[in-house]
C-alpha positions in Angstrom: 31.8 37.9 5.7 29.1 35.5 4.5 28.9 34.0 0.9 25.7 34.1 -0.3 24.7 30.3 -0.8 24.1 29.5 -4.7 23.8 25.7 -4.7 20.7 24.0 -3.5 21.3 21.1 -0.5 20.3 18.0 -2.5 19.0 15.6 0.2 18.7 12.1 0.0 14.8 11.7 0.4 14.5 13.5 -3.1 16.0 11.0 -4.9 14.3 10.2 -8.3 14.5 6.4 -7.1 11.6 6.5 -4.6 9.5 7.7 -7.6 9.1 4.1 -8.9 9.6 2.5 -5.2 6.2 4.1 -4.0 4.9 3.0 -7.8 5.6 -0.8 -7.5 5.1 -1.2 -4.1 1.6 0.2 -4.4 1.2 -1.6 -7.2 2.0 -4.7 -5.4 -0.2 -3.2 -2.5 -3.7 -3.0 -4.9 -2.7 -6.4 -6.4 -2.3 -8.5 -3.1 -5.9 -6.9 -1.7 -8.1 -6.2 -4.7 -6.8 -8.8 -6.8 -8.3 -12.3 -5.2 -11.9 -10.2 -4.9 -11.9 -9.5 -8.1 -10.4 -12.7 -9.6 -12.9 -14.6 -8.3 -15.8 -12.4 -9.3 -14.8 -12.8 -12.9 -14.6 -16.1 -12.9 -17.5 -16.8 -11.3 -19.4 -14.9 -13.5 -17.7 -16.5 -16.8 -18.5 -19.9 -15.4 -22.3 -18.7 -14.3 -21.7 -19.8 -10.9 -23.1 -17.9 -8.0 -21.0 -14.7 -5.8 -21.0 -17.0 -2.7 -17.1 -17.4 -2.7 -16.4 -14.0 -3.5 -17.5 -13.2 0.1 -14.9 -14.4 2.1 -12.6 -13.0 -0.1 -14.4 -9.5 0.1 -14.1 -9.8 4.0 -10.5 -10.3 4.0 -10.5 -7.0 1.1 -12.5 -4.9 4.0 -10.1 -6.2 7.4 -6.8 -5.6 4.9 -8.2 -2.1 3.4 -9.5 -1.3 7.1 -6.1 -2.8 9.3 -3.7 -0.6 6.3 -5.9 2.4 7.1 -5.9 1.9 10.6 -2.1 1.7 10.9 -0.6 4.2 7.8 -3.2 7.1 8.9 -1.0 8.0 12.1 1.9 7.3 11.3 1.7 9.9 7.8 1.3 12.5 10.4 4.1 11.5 12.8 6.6 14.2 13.0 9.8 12.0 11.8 7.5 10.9 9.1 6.4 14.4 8.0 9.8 15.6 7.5 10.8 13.5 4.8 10.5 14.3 0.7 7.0 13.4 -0.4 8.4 10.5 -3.0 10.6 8.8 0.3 7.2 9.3 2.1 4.9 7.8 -0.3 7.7 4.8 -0.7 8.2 4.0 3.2 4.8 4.0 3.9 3.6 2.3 0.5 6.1 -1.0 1.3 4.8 -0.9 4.8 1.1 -0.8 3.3 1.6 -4.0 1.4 3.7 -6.1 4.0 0.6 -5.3 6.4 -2.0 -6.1 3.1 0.2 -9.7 2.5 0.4 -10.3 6.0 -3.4 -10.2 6.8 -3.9 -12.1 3.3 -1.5 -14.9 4.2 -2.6 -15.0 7.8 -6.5 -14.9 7.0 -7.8 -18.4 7.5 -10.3 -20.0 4.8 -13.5 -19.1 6.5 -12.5 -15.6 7.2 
């Protein structure tokens, strides 16, 4: 005879902890690549100097943007990937994001 099953299977991935995991790290992902751009835009225009050193920091925005794009695009639709909660999805891939984001940042050389 088969009991009907009244309690839901409560898997790890839906944990209410990955909720502010994928929240800080990106967080942390938009502050390592947007935040140097636009740092230096502001103060450049506050001290009325010219864009010029924004560039190189824009470049390095476009290769981290571009490399995190490159990399996280795939792998969201891998199959082991896809079978995980949404929040332990967005998590994974988000601290992933910004160790590939800090990585090109740290590793870009000053005349990128």
């Amino acid at each position: 005879m088969n009991t009907p099953r009244s309690i839901k299977h409560r898997d790890l991935a839906d944990w209410p902890v990955w909720r502010y995991l994928a929240l800080f790290s990106w967080s942390c992902t938009a502050a390592i690549t947007f935040g140097p751009s636009l740092l230096l835009a502001v103060l450049s225009a506050a001290w009325a100097q010219p864009l010029a050193l924004v560039i190189p920091s824009a470049k390095v925005t476009l290769i981290q943007v571009g490399l995190a794009a490159a990399v996280l695009t795939p792998l969201y639709f891998a199959p082991g990937v896809r079978r995980l909660a949404r929040s332990a999805r967005c998590a994974l891939l988000g601290l992933l994001a910004a160790a590939i984001v800090l990585g090109v940042f740290v590793f870009s050389g000053p005349d990128v």
